[in-house]
C-alpha positions as CSV (number, residue, x, y, z in Angstrom):
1,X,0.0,0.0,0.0
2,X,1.1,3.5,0.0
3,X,1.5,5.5,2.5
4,X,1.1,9.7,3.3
5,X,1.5,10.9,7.1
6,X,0.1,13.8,6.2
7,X,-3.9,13.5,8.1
8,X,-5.2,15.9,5.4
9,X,-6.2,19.5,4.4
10,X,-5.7,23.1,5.7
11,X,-9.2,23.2,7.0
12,X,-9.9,26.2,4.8
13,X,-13.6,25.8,4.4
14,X,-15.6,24.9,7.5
15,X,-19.1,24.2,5.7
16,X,-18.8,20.5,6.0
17,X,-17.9,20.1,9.8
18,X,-20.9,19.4,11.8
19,X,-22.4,21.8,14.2
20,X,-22.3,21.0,17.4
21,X,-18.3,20.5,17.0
22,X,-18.5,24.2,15.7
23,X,-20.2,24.8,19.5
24,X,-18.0,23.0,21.3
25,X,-14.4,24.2,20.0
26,X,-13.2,27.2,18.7
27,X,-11.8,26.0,15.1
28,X,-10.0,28.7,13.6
29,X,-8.5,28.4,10.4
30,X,-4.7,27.2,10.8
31,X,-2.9,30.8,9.6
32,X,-4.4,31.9,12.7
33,X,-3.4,29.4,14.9
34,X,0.1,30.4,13.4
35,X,-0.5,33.4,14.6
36,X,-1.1,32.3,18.0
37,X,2.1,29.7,18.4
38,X,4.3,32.8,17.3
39,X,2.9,35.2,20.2
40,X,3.1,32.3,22.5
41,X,6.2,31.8,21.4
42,X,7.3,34.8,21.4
43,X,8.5,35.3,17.9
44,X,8.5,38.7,15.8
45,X,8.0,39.3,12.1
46,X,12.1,39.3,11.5
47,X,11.8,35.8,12.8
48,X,10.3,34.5,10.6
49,X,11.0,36.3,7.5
50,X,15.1,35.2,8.5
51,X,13.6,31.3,9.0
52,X,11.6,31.5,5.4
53,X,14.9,33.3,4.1
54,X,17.2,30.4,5.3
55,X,14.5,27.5,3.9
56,X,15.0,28.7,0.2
57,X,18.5,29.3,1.4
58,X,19.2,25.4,2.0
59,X,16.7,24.1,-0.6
60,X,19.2,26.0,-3.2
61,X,22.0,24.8,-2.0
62,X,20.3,21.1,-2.2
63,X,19.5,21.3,-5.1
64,X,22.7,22.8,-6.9
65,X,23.9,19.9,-5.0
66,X,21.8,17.6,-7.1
67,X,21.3,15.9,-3.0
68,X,17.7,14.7,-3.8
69,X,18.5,11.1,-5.4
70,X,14.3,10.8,-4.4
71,X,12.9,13.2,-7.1
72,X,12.4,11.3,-10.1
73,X,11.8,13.3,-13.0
74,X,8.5,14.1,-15.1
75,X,7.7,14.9,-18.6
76,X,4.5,16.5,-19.3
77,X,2.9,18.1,-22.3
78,X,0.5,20.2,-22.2
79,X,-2.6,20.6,-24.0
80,X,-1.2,23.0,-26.7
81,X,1.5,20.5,-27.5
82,X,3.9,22.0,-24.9
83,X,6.3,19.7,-23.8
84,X,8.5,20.5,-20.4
85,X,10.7,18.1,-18.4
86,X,10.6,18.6,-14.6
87,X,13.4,17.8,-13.1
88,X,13.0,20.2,-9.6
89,X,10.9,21.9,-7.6
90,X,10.1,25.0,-9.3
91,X,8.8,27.0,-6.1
92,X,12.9,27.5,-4.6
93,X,14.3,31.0,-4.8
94,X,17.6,31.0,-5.5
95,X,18.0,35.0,-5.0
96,X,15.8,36.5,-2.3
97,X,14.9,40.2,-1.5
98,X,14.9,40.8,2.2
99,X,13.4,44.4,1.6
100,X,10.3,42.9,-0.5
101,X,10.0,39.7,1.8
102,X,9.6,42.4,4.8
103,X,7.0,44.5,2.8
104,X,4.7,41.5,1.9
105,X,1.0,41.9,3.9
106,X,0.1,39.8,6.8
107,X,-2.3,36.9,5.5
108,X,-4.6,36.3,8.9
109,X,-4.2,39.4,11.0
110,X,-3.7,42.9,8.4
111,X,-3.3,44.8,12.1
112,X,-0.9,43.0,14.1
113,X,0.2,39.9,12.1
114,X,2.8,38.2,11.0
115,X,2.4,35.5,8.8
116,X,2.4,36.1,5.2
117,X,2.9,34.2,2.0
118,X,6.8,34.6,2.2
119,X,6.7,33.0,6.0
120,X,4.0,30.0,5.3
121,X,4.5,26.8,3.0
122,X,3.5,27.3,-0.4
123,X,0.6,26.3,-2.7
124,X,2.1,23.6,-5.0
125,X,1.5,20.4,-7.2
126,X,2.9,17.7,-6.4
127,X,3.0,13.6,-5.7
128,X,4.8,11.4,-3.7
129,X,4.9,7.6,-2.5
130,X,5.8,5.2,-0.1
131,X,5.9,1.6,-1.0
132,X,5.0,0.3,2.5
133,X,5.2,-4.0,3.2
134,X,6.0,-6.7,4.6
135,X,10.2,-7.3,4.4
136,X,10.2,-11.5,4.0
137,X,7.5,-10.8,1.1
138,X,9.4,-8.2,-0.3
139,X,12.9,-10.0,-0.2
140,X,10.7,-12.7,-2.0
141,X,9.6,-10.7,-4.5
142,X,13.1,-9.8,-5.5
143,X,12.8,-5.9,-4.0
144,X,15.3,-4.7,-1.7
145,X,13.7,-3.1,1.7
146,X,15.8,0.6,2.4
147,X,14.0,1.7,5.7
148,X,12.0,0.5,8.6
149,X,9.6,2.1,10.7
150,X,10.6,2.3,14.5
151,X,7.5,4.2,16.0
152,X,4.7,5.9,14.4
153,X,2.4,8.4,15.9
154,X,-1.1,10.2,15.6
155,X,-2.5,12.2,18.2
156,X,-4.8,15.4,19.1
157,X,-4.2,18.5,20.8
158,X,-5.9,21.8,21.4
159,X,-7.7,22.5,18.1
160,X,-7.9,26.2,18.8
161,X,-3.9,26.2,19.0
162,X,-4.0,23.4,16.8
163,X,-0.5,23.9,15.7
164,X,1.2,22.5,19.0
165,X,0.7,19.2,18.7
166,X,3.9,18.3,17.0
167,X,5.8,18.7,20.6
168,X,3.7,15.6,22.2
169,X,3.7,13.6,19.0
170,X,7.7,14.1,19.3
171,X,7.8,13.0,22.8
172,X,5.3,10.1,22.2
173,X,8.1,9.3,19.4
174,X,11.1,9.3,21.4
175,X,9.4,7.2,24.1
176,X,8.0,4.5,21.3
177,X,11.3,4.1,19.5
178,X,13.4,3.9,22.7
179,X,15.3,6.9,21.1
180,X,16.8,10.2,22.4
181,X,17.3,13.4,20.2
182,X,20.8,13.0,19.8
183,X,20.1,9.5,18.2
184,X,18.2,11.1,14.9
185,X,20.4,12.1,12.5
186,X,18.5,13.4,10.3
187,X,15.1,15.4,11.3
188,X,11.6,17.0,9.8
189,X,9.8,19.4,10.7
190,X,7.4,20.4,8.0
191,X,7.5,24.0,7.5
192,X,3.7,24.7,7.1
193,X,4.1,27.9,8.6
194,X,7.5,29.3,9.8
195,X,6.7,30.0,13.2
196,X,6.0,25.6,13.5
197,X,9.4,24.7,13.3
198,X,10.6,27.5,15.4
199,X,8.3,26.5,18.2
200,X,9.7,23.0,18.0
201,X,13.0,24.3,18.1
202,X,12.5,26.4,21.3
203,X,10.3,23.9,22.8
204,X,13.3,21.1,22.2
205,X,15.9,24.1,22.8
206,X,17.1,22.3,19.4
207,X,19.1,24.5,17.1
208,X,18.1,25.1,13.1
209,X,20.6,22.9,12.1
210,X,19.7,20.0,13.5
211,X,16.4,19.9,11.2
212,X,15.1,21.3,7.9
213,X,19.1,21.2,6.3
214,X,17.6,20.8,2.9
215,X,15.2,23.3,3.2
216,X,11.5,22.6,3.8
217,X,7.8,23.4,2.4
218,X,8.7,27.5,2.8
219,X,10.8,26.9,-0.2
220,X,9.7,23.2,-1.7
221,X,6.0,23.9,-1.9
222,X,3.6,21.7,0.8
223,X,1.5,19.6,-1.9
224,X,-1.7,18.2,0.6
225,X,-1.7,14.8,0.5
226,X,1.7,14.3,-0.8
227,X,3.8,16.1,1.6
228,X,3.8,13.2,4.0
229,X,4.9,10.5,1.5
230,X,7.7,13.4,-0.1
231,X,9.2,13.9,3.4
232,X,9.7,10.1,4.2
233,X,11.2,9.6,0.7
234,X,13.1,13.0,1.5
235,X,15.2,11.7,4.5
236,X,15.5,8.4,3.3
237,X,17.4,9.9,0.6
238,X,19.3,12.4,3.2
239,X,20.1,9.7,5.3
240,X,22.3,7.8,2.7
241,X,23.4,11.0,1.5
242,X,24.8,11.3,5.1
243,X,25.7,8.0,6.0
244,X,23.1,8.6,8.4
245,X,20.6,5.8,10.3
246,X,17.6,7.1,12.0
247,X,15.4,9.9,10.9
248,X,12.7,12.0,12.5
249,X,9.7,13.2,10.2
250,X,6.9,15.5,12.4
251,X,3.5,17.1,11.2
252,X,0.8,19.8,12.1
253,X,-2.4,18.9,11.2
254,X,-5.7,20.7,10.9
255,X,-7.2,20.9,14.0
256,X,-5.0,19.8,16.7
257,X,-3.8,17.1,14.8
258,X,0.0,15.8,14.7
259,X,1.9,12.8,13.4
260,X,5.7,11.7,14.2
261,X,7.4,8.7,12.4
262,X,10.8,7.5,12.9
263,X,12.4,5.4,10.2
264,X,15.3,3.5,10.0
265,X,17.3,3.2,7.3
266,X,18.3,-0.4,6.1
C-alpha cells in the first residue's frame, strides 16, 4: 500500500464540519493558529521572515547539490502541445529580496500579524509515494527493503492552537522508539508555517541545524496529500546522502492534529 502521514487539508472551508463540533471548540483556520504559536512563542516578524529566508537558502544549495536522489523526474505536455521536463521543484528562490519579503502583507491578521505568504508553506502540485510492506515478502519478491519504521504516531491536541501538537507527538516518538534526540540524524519538521518549526526548536531548545538542512515546504511547496509520502522519501534519501541511520519526520495537522514517524534506514 502506499502511505502519506500527512492526516489531510488546511481546514480552509468549514461548511462541511458538523455543528455541534463548531459549538464545542473554537476551530480557527490554521494561519491563525500560526499566529497564536508565534505570540506564545514569542516570535516577531524578522523571525520568521530570517527562517523562510534560510529554507530557500538550504533548498538552493540542495539542489545545486543535485542531493535529492528521491525526485524522479517528469515529462509533461500540455494541451497545446507544450512539452516540459521537470526535473526540480520550481517553487525555490535561488535569490531573495529581504526588503520585498519584509513589505509582503500579513495573510490572517492585516493589524498586528505576522504570517504572510513569504513565512507559510506554499501552494504547489505535487506527488509522492511510499511503497509500504512486509520485508520477507518483499525480499521474495526480489525488492530490496531501504527503511523501517521504529514508531509511528497520531495524536490530538488543542484544536484552537492546533499547531502544538507536534511537541507531544515528538515525545510520544522518542518514548515509542526507545530513542533520544541525539540518536536522529537526520530530522523534519514540516514547515507549514514558519513559526511551527521554530516552536519546536524552542520547545526542544534544538538549534536550526539540526532539522530542515535541505530546506523545507517555505521553499519546496507543501502539496496536501503528498507532503507526508515526499518527506519520508526526503530523508530516506538524506540519510544515505549522510551515511546517516535514524530519521525524525513531524506534522501539524488541521485541527489539533499531529503525526511523528521514525524510520530506520536499512
Amino acid at each position: 500500500m502506499f502511505l502519506d502521514v500527512t492526516l489531510g487539508p488546511a481546514f480552509v472551508d468549514w461548511s462541511g464540519l458538523n455543528p455541534e463540533l463548531l459549538e464545542q471548540f473554537d476551530l480557527p483556520h490554521q494561519g491563525v493558529s500560526a499566529e497564536h504559536l508565534a505570540r506564545h512563542w514569542g516570535m516577531s516578524r524578522a523571525d520568521l521572515d530570517a527562517y523562510a529566508m534560510e529554507s530557500h537558502k538550504r533548498a538552493s544549495a540542495a539542489m545545486l547539490a543535485n542531493r535529492h536522489t528521491e525526485i524522479l523526474p517528469v515529462h509533461i505536455t500540455s494541451s497545446d502541445g507544450h512539452e516540459a521536463h521537470i526535473i526540480q521543484d520550481e517553487g525555490i528562490r535561488h535569490e531573495l529580496d529581504p526588503h520585498k519579503v519584509a513589505a509582503l502583507r500579513p495573510l490572517f491578521d492585516p493589524e498586528n500579524g505576522i504570517i504572510t505568504a513569504a513565512n507559510a508553506s506554499q501552494m504547489t502540485d505535487g506527488a509522492a509515494a511510499v511503497l509500504v510492506g512486509d520485508e520477507h515478502k518483499a525480499l521474495s519478491d526480489g525488492l530490496r527493503p531501504k527503511a523501517r519504521f521504529l514508531a509511528r504516531v497520531t495524536l490530538g491536541s488543542d484544536p484552537t492552537m492546533q499547531l502544538d501538537g507536534i511537541f507531544a507527538a515528538t515525545r510520544e516518538a522518542m518514548r515509542r522508539s526507545g530513542l533520544s534526540m541525539q540518536d536522529f540524524d537526520w530530522i523534519e519538521i514540516n514547515e507549514a508555517f514558519a513559526s511551527v518549526p521554530l516552536a519546536w526548536s524552542r520547545e526542544f531548545a534544538i538549534t536550526p541545524d539540526r532539522f530542515n538542512l535541505w530546506g523545507g515546504a517555505i521553499a519546496h511547496g507543501h502539496p496536501l496529500g503528498a507532503t507526508g509520502a515526499a518527506l519520508i522519501a526526503k530523508t530516506l534519501a538524506a540519510l544515505e546522502s549522510i551515511g546517516g541511520e535514524i530519521g525524525l519526520i513531524v506534522f501539524c495537522a488541521g485541527h489539533g492534529m499531529s503525526t511523528a514517524t521514525v524510520i530506520q534506514r536499512i
